[in-house]
C-alpha positions as CSV (number, residue, x, y, z in Angstrom):
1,X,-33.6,-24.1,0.7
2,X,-30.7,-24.3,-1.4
3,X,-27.8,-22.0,-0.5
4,X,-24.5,-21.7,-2.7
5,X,-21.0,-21.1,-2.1
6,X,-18.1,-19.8,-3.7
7,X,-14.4,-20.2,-2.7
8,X,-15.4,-21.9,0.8
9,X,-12.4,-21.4,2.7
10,X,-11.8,-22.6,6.8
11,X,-13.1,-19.0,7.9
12,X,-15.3,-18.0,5.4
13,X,-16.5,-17.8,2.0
14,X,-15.9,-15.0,-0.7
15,X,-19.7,-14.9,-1.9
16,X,-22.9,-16.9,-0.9
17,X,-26.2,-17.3,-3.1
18,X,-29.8,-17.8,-1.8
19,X,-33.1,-17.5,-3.4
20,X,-31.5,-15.0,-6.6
21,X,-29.8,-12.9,-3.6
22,X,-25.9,-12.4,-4.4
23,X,-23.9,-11.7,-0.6
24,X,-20.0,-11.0,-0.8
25,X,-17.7,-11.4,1.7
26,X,-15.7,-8.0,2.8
27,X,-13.2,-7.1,-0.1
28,X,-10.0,-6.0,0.5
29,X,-6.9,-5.2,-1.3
30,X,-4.3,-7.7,-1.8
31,X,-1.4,-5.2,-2.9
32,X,-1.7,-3.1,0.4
33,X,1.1,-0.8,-0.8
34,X,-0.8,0.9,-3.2
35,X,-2.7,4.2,-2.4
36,X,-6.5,4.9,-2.3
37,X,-7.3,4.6,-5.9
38,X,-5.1,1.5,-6.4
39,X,-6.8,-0.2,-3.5
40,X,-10.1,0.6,-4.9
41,X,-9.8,-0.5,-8.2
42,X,-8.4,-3.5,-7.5
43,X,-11.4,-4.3,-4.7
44,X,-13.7,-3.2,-7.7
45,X,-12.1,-5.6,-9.7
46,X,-12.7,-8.5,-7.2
47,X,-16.5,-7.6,-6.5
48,X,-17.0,-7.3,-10.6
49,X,-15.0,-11.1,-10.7
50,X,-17.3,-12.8,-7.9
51,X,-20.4,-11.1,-9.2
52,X,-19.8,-12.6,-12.4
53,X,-19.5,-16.0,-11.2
54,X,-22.4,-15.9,-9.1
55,X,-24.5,-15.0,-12.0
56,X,-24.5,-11.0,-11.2
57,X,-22.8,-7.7,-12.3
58,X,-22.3,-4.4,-10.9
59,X,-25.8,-3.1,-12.4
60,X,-27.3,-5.3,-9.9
61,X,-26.0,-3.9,-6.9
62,X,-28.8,-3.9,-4.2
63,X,-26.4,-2.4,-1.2
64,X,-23.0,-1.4,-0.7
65,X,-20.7,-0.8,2.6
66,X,-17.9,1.0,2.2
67,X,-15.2,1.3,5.4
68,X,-13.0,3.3,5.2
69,X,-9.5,3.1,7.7
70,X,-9.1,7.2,7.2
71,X,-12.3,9.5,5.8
72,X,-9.3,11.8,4.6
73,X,-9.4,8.7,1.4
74,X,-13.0,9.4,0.8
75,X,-12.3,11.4,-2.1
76,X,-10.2,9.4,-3.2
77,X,-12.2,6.3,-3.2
78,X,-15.3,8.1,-4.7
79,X,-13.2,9.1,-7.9
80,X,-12.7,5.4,-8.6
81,X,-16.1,4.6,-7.3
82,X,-18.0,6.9,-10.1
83,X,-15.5,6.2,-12.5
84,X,-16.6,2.4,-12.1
85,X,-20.2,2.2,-11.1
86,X,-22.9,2.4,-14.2
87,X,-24.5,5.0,-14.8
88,X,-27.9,4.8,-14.1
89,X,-27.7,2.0,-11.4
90,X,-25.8,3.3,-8.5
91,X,-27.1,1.7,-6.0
92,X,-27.9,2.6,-2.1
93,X,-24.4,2.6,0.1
94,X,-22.7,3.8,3.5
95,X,-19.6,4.5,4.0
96,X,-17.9,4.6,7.2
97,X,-14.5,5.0,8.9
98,X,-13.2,2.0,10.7
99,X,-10.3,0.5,11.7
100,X,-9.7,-2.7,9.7
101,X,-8.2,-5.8,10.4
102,X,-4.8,-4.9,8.9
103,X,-3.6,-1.5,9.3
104,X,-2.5,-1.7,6.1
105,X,-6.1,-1.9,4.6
106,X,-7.3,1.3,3.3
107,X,-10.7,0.1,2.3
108,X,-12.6,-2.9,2.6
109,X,-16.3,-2.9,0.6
110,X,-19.4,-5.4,1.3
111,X,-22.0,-6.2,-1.5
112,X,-25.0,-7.1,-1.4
113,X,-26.8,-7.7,-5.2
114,X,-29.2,-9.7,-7.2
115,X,-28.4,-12.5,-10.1
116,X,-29.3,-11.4,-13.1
């Protein structure tokens, strides 16, 4: 049973890989001043970067969590959301509110996909 990691830090890793099965680490913004739509596209950016080095893209979404510090953004974060997901693949996903680690976080997004 081979399981890989990438970016292994002293807490956690951003992604790990077992049996074809892509797993990412909660994504978060790192510019917390931006708004809604600025924090999503730049977590959108970071899920499309590790997917792609785990062998994976955003057509092979298997799952998505979405939390959300305020539902008052949900709007907000779907915009970007449909504006970025492809068409024809969206896959299954919850979205919650929640209070994240930093109040500063807007969103924070968990994916679950397979290697293509």
């Amino acid at each position: 049973m081979e399981i890989k990691r990438l970016h292994v830090g002293k807490r956690m890793s951003e992604a790990a890989i077992h049996n074809g099965t892509v797993y990412l680490a909660g994504q978060v913004a790192t510019d917390a001043a931006q708004d809604i739509g600025g924090q999503t596209r730049e977590v959108l950016s970071q899920i499309d970067s590790l997917l792609a080095q785990a062998g994976s893209d955003k057509t092979c979404i298997l799952m998505c969590q979405i939390y959300l510090s305020n539902l008052s953004n949900f709007d907000g974060m779907n915009q970007v959301w449909e504006a970025w997901v492809a068409s024809g693949c969206t896959p299954p996903r919850a979205t919650v509110q929640a209070q994240l680690a930093k109040p500063e976080w807007l969103i924070e997004m968990v994916i679950t996909a397979a290697q293509i």
